[in-house]
C-alpha positions in Angstrom: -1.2 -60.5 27.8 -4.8 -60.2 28.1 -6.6 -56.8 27.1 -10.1 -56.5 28.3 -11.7 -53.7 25.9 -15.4 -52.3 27.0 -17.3 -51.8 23.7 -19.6 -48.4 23.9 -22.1 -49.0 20.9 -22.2 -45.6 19.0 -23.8 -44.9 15.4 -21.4 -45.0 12.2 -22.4 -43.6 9.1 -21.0 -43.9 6.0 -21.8 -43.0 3.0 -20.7 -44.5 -0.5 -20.5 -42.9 -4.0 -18.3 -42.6 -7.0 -14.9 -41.1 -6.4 -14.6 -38.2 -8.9 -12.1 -35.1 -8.9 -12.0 -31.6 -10.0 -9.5 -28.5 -10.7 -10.7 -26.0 -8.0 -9.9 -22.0 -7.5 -8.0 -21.2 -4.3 -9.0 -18.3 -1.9 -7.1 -17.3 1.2 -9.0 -17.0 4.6 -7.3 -14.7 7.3 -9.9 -14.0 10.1 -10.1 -10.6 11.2 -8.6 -11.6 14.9 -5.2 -12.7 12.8 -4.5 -9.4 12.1 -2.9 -6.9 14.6 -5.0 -3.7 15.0 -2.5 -1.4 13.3 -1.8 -3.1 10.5 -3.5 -3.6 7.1 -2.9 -6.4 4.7 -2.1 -5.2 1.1 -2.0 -8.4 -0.9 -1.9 -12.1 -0.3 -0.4 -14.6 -2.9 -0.2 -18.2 -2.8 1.7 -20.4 -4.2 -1.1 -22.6 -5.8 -3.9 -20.5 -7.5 -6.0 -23.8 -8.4 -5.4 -27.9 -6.7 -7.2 -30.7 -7.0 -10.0 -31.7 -5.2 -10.9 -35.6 -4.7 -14.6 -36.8 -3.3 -17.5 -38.3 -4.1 -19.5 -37.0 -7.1 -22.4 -35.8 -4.4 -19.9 -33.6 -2.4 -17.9 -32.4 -5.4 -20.5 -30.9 -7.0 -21.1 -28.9 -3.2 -17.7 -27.6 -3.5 -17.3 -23.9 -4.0 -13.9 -23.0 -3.4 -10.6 -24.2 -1.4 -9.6 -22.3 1.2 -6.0 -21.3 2.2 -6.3 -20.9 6.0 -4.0 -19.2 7.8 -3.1 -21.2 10.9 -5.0 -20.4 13.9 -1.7 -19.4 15.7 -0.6 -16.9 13.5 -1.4 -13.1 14.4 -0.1 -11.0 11.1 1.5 -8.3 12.6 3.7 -7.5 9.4 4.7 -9.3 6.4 4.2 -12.9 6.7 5.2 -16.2 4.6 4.4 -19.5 5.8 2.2 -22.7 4.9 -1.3 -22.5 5.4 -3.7 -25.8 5.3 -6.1 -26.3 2.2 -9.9 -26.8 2.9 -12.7 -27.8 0.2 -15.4 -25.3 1.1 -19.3 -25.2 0.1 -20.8 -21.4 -1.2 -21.8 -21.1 2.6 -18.1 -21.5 4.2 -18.9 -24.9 5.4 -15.9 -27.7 5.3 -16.8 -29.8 2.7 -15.0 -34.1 3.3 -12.1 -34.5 0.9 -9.0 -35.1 -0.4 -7.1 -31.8 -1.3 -4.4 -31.9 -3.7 -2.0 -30.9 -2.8 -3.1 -30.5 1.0 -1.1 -27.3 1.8 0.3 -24.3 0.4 2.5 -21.2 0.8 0.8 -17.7 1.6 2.7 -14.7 1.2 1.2 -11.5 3.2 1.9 -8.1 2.4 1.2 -5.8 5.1 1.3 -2.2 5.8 1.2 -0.2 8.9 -2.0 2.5 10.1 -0.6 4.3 12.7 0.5 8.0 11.8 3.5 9.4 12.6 3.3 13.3 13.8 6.3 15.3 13.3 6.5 17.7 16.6 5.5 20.9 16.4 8.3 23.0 16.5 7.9 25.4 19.8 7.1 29.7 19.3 10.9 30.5 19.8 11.5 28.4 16.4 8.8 30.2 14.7 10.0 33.4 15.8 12.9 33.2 15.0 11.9 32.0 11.4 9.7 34.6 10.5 12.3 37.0 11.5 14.7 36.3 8.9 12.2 35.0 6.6 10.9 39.3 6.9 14.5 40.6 7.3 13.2 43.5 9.0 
């Protein structure tokens, strides 16, 4: 079997430096759109609070932070527990390459609800009747 394979020439960069690694923090990252209007989140834990990040020596001194990210599918609509990826990040929020280890983690969401429940009023004939014998007259 022949293959016939059209070669598109494109530009490949690579870059080379001394593979290094470092004990970074862990932050979570939940976008506003993950979470349903009513609800509020009350605490997040994950299961690693520092990992290990692997890169070259140039990129791992840009690295800031790891970000727990909440998958992009998830809307937190109550309490949550599930695995969320692991992300070398930059001060700016920007995706730093590397190897995170390890590469995921579990987030555990606490949540509670906004919306206020009002007890009904209770009608005039209730409230008459109430002050009546509250009065004794």
């Amino acid at each position: 079997m022949v293959c016939l394979l059209r070669s598109i020439r494109k530009k490949i960069s690579v870059k080379i430096g001394k593979k290094a690694s470092k004990k970074v923090p862990v932050k979570y990252l939940i976008t506003a759109s993950q979470v349903a209007e009513d609800i509020s989140i009350t605490n997040v834990s994950l299961e690693h609070e520092e990992v290990t990040v692997t890169s070259d020596e140039e990129t791992l001194g840009k690295v800031n932070h790891v970000a727990a990210v909440l998958p992009s599918n998830v809307t937190i609509s109550g309490n949550y527990s599930g695995a969320a990826s692991l992300q070398a990040m930059d001060a700016n929020g920007n995706v730093l390459p590397s190897v995170v280890t390890p590469f995921e983690t579990t987030m555990k969401v606490t949540t509670k609800n906004d919306t206020f429940r009002i007890r009904q009023a209770p009608n005039r004939a209730q409230v008459r009747i109430h002050l009546v014998n509250k009065c004794k007259i």
